[in-house]
TORMI-997879 format. One record per residue (C-alpha): residue in three letters; x negated, z negated, y. Coordinates in nm, 4 decimals. Layout:
% residues N
("ALA",(X,Z,Y))
...
***
This chain:
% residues 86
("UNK",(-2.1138,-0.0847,0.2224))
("UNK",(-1.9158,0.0662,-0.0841))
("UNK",(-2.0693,0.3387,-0.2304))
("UNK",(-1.8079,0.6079,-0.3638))
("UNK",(-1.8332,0.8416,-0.6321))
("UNK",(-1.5881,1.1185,-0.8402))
("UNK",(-1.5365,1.0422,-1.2164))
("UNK",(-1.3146,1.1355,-1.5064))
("UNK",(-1.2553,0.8781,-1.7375))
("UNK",(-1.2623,0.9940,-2.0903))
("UNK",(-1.1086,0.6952,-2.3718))
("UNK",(-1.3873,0.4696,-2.3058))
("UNK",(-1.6572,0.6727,-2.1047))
("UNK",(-1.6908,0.8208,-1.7580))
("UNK",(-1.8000,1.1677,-1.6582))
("UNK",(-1.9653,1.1904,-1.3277))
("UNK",(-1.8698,1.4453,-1.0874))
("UNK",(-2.1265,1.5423,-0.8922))
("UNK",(-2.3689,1.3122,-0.7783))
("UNK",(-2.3381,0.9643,-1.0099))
("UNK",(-2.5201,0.6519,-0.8821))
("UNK",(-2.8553,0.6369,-0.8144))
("UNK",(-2.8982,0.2749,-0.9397))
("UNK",(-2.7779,0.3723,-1.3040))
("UNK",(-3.0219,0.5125,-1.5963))
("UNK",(-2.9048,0.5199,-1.9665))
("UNK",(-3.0107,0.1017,-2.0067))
("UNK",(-2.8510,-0.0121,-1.7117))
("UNK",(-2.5062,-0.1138,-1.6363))
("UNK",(-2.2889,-0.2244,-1.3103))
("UNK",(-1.9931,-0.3388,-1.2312))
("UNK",(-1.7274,-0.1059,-1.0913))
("UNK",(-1.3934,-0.1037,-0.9592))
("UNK",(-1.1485,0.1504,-1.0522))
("UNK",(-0.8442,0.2855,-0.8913))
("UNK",(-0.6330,0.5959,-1.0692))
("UNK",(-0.5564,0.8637,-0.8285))
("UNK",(-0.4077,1.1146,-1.0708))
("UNK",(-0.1884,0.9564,-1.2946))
("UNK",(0.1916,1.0484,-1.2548))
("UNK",(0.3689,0.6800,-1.1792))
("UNK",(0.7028,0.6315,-1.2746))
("UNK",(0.9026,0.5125,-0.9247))
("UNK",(1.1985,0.2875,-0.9445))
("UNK",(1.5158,0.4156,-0.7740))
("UNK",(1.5645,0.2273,-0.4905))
("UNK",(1.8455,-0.0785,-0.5738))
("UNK",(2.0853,-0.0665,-0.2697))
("UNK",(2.2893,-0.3489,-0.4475))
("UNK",(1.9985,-0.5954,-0.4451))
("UNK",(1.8964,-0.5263,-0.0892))
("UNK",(2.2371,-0.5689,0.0375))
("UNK",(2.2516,-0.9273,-0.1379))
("UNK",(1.9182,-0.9951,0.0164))
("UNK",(2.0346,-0.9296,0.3726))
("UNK",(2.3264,-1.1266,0.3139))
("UNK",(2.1496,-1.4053,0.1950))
("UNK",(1.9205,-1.3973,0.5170))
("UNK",(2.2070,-1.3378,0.7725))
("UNK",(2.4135,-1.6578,0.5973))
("UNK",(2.1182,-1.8637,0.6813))
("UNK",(2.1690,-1.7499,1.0540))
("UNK",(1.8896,-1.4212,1.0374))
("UNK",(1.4840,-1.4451,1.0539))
("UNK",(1.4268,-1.7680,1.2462))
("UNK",(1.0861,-1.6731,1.3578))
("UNK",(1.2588,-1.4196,1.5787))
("UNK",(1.3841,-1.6093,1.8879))
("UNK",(1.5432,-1.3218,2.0898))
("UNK",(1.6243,-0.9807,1.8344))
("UNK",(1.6721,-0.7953,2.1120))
("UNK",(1.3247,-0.8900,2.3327))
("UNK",(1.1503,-0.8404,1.9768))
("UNK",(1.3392,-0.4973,1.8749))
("UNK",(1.2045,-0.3992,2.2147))
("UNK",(0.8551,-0.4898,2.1656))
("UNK",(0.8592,-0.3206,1.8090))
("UNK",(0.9689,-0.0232,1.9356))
("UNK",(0.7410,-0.0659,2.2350))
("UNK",(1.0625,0.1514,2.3690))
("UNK",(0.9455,0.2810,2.7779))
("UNK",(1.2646,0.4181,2.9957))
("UNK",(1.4099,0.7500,2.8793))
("UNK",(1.3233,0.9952,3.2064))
("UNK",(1.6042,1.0603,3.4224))
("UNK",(1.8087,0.7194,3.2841))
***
């Protein structure tokens, strides 16, 4: 099991908060994964052009093959049930 703990890192060290792990003293080392969960990411505007020339390019080639009946498959996606009193 993954064992999670709080840090801040600071240039080149980390500052635990809270609780750091119990395995590490000041001579020992371990590996870690780290994932950024405060950093302000730039998002790229959404390109309506390209996606458009995408679709076409699928619906040329005659749609997504692997989808025998778009109807049947919309349906199951959906998992749509009958509307009461329709």
């Amino acid at each position: 099991m993954l064992e999670k703990y709080r840090a801040t890192i600071c240039g080149d060290r980390i500052e635990w908060e809270g609780e750091s792990p119990k395995t590490l003293t000041n001579a020992a080392s371990i590996k870690v994964d780290v994932t950024v969960v405060s950093a302000k990411r730039e998002l790229k505007k959404p390109d309506g052009k390209k996606m458009a020339e995408a679709l076409a390019k699928i619906a040329a080639k005659g749609g997504v093959v692997s989808i025998k009946d778009p109807d049947k498959w919309l349906h199951e996606i959906r998992k749509d049930r009958p509307l009461p009193g329709r």
